[in-house]
N, C-alpha and C positions, 0 to 999 in steps of 0.2 A: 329562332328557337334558342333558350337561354339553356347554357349547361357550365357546370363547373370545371374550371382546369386547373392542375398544377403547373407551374411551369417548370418540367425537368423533375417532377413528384418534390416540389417542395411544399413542406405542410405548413410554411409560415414566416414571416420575417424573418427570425433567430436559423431556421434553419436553410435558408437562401444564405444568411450572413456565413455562418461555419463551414458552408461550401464555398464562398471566395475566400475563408483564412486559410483554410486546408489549401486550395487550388493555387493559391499564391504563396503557398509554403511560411507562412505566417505564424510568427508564436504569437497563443491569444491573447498572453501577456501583454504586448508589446505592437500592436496593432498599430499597421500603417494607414491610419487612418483618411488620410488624402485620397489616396490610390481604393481603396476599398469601399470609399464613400463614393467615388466616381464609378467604378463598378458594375456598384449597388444600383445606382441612377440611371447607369446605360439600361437595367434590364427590368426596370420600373417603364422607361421607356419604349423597349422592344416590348413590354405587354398592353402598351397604349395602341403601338403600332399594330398588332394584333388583335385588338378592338375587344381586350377580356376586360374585364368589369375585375377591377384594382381593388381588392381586400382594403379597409381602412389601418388596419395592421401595418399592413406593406408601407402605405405613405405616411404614418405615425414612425415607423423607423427611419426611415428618408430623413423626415422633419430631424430626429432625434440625432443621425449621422453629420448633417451640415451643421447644428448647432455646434457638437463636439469639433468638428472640423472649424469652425468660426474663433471659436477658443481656441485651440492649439495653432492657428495661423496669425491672429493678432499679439501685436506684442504685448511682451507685461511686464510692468514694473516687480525688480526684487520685492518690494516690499508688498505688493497684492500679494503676487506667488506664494511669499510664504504664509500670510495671511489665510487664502485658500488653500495650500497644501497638496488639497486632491489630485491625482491625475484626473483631467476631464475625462480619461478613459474610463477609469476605475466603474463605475456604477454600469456601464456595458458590459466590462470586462465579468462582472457579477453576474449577471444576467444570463451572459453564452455561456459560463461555466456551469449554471442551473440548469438552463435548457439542455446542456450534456451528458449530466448526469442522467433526467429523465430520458432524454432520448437512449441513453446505452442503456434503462433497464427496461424499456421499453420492446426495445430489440431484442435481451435477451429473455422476454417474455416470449414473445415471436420464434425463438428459435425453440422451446418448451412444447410438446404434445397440446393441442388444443382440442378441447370436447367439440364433438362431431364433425371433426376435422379430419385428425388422426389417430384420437382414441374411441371407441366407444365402450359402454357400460350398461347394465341395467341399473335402472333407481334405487337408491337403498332407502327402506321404508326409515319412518323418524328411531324407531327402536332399533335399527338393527344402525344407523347413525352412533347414539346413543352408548349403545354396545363396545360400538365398534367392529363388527363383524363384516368381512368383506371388506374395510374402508380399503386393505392395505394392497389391495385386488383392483381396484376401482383407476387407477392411476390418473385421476381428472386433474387440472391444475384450474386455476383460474387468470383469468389474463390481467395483462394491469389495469384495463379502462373497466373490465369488472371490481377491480380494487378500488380505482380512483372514482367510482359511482359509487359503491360503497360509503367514502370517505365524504364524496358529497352530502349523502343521506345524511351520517354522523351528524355533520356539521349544521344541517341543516333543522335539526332534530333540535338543539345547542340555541334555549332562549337569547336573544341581543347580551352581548356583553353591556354593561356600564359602569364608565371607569369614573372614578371620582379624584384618581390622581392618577397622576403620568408616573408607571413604574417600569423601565426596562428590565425585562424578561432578560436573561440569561438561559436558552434552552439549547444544551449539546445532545445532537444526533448520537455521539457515542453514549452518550451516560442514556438514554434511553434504549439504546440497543440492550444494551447489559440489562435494563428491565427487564426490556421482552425475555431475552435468553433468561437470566430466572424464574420465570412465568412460566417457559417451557418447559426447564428442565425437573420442576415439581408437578406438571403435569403431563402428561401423555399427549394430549391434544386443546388445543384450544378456541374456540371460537373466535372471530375476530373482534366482536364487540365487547368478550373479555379485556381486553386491553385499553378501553374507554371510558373510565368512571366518569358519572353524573360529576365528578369535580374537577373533570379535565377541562382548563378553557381551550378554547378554538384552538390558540395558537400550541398548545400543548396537542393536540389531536394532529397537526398538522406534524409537527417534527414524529414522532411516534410515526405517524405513516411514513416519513422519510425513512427512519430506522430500519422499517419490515422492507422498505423497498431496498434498501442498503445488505440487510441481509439476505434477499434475496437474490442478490446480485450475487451476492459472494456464494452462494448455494449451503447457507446454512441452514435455512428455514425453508420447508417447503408450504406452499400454497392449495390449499383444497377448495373446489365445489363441488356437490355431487349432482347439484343440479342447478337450472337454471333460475334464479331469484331465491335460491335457499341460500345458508348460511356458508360466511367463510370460513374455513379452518384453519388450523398455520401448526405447525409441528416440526419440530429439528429434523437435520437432514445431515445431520452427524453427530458422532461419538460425542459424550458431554466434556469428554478428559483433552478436546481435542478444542474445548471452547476458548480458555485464559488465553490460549495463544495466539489467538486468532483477532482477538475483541480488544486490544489496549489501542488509543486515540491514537500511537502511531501507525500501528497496522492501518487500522482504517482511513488513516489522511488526514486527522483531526488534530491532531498534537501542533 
């Protein structure tokens, strides 16, 4: 009989890896990569040994750790080094930082009132929506994979780009934060697809969602559904006089 496992509830490569930097007291920075890559390998092997059926994920990072590990043990001439520059790390070290971020607002979704969980409500018709009457009674959130289906949809909505030249985007999480928060603070409430113009490309949809997930972290913005496959709402969750101070790219980590 075929059934799925975690091993030890890991959801995936990235987060198998952050529990040996953690466990080895490892800065992500600076990752020992020898020692971690071996690991990694012992417990790819304890799941063969266990006869589970190895995610291609799992063995795509494997692949991805000895390469890194092949480069940082062979030697190099000064003159490649500086040529290539990079830390071989550098482009992982990207990666488990991304994955941490989602993972912690993830979590502090999970830790948030979930509809039919721990809150219940009755439906609010489209009009009394609209109104807003009751909204503020209702206390529903919405969780992040309800967000991140969302976000799917968006995108999926979003004709093929075609690009006829190669132009790097420059797009800061903070300066779209500050959108959003103007967006709010001239309205009451918002829909979530208010935030989406027919002229947003993909990659602009994608940072915007980082933003809302950014400020929901930080418990500026709260999250509404009133029900299940209706719309999302999103409305401040603090004073507006209490926003400037909160929102410059060094608070946030961006500077």
């Amino acid at each position: 009989m075929a059934f799925e496992i975690q091993l030890e509830n890991f959801s995936g490569p990235m987060d198998l890896l952050l529990h040996l930097i953690k466990s080895n007291e490892m800065d992500v920075y600076d990752i020992r990569i020898v020692e971690i890559t071996e690991q990694y390998l012992q417990v790819i092997e304890q799941m063969k040994l266990l006869d589970l059926d190895i995610a291609g994920e799992f063995l795509l990072m494997a692949s991805t750790l000895l390469h890194i590990k092949s480069r940082m043990l062979l030697p190099v001439s000064e003159e490649i080094e500086e040529e290539e520059g990079e830390d071989p790390r550098a482009e992982l070290v990207k990666r488990l930082l991304e994955y941490q971020r989602y993972k912690e607002v993830a979590e502090l979704f999970q830790q948030l009132p979930q509809l039919d969980r721990d809150v219940f409500s009755n439906c609010l018709t489209a009009a009394e929506l609209i109104s807003g009457e009751e909204l503020e009674d209702a206390q529903i959130v919405a969780s992040v994979y309800q967000l991140a289906e969302a976000l799917r949809v968006l995108i999926k909505e979003r004709p093929p780009e075609v690009f006829h030249e190669v132009i790097q985007e420059s797009l800061s999480v903070a300066v779209y934060i500050e959108r959003i928060l103007e967006k709010l603070t001239s309205a009451r409430r918002l829909a979530l697809r208010d935030f989406f113009s027919e002229r947003l490309s993909r990659s602009e949809i994608v940072v915007t969602f980082l933003a809302m997930l950014e400020l929901v972290k930080m418990r500026m913005v709260n999250v509404e559904q009133v029900k299940e496959f209706s719309d999302i709402w999103l409305s401040l969750a603090v004073p507006v006089e209490e926003l400037s101070a909160s929102t410059s790219e060094e608070s946030l980590g961006y500077g």
